[in-house]
Backbone as ProteinMPNN parsed JSONL, in Angstrom:
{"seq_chain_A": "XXXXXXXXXXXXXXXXXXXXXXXXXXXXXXXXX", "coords_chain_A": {"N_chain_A": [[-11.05, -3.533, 19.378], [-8.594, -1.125, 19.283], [-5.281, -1.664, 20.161], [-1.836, -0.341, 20.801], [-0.2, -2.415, 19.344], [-1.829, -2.933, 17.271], [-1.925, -0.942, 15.927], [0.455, -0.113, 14.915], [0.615, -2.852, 12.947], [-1.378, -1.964, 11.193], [-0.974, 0.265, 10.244], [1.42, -0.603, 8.67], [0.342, -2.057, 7.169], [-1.383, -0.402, 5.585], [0.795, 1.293, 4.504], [1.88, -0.661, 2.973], [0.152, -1.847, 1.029], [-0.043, 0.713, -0.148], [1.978, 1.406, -1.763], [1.408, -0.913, -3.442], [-0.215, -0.043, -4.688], [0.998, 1.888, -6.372], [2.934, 0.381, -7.769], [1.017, -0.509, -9.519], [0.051, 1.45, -10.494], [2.089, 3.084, -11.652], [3.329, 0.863, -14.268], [0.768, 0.423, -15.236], [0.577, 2.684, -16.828], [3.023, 2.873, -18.135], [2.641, 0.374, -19.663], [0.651, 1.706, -21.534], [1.886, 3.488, -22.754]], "CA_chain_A": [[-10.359, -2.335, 19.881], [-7.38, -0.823, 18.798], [-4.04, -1.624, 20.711], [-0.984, -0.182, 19.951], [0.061, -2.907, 18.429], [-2.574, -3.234, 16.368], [-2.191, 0.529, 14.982], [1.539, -0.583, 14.108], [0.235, -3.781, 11.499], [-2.378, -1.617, 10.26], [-0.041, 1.357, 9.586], [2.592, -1.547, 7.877], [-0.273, -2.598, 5.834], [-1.631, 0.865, 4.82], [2.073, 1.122, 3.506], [2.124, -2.247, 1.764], [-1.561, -1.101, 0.059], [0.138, 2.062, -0.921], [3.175, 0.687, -2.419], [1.492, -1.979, -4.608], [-0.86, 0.759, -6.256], [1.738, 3.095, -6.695], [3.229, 0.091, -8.686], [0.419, -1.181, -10.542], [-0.506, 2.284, -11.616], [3.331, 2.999, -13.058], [3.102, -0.662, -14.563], [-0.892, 0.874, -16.334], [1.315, 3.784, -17.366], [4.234, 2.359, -19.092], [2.113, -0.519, -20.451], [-0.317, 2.115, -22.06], [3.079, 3.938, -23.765]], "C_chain_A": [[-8.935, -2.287, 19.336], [-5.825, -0.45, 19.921], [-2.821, -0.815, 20.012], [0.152, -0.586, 18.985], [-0.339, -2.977, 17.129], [-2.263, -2.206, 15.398], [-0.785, 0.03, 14.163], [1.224, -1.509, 12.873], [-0.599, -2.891, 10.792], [-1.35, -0.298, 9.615], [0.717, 0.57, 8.412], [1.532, -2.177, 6.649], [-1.117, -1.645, 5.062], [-0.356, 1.056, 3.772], [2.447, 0.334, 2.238], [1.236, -1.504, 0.613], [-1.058, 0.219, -0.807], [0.76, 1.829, -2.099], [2.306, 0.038, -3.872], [0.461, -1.312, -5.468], [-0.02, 1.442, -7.085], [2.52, 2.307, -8.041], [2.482, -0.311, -9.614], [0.203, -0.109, -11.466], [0.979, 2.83, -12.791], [3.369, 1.854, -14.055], [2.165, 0.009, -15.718], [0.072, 2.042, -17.123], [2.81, 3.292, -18.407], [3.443, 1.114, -20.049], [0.924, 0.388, -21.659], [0.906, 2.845, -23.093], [2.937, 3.041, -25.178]], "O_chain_A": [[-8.269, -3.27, 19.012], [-5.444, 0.654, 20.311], [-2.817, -0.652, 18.791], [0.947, 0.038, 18.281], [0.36, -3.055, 16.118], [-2.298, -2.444, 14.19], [-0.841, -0.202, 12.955], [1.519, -1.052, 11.769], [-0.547, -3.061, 9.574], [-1.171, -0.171, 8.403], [0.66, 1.032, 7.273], [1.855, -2.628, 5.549], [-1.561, -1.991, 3.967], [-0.444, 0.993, 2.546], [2.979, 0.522, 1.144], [1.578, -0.822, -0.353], [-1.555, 0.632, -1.855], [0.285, 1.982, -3.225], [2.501, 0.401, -5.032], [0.179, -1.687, -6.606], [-0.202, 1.603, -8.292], [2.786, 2.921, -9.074], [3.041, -0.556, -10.684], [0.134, -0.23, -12.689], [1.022, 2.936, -14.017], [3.526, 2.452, -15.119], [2.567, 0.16, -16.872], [0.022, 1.931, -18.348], [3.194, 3.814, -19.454], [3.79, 1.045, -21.228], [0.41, -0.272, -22.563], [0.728, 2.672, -24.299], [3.737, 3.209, -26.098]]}, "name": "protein", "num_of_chains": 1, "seq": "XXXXXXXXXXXXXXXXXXXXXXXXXXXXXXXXX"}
């Protein structure tokens, strides 16, 4: 079940998850230049 703690880490790690595509795909993009 989902506390409202729980929704907080999962929100903070939706964020994280976002983040580290957002850099891998600039990263695929400048490395393909």
């Amino acid at each position: 079940m989902l506390t409202k703690s729980n929704m907080k880490w999962v929100l903070i790690l939706v964020l994280m998850l976002g983040l580290l595509r957002h850099y891998i795909l600039k990263n695929a993009l400048n490395k393909r230049r």
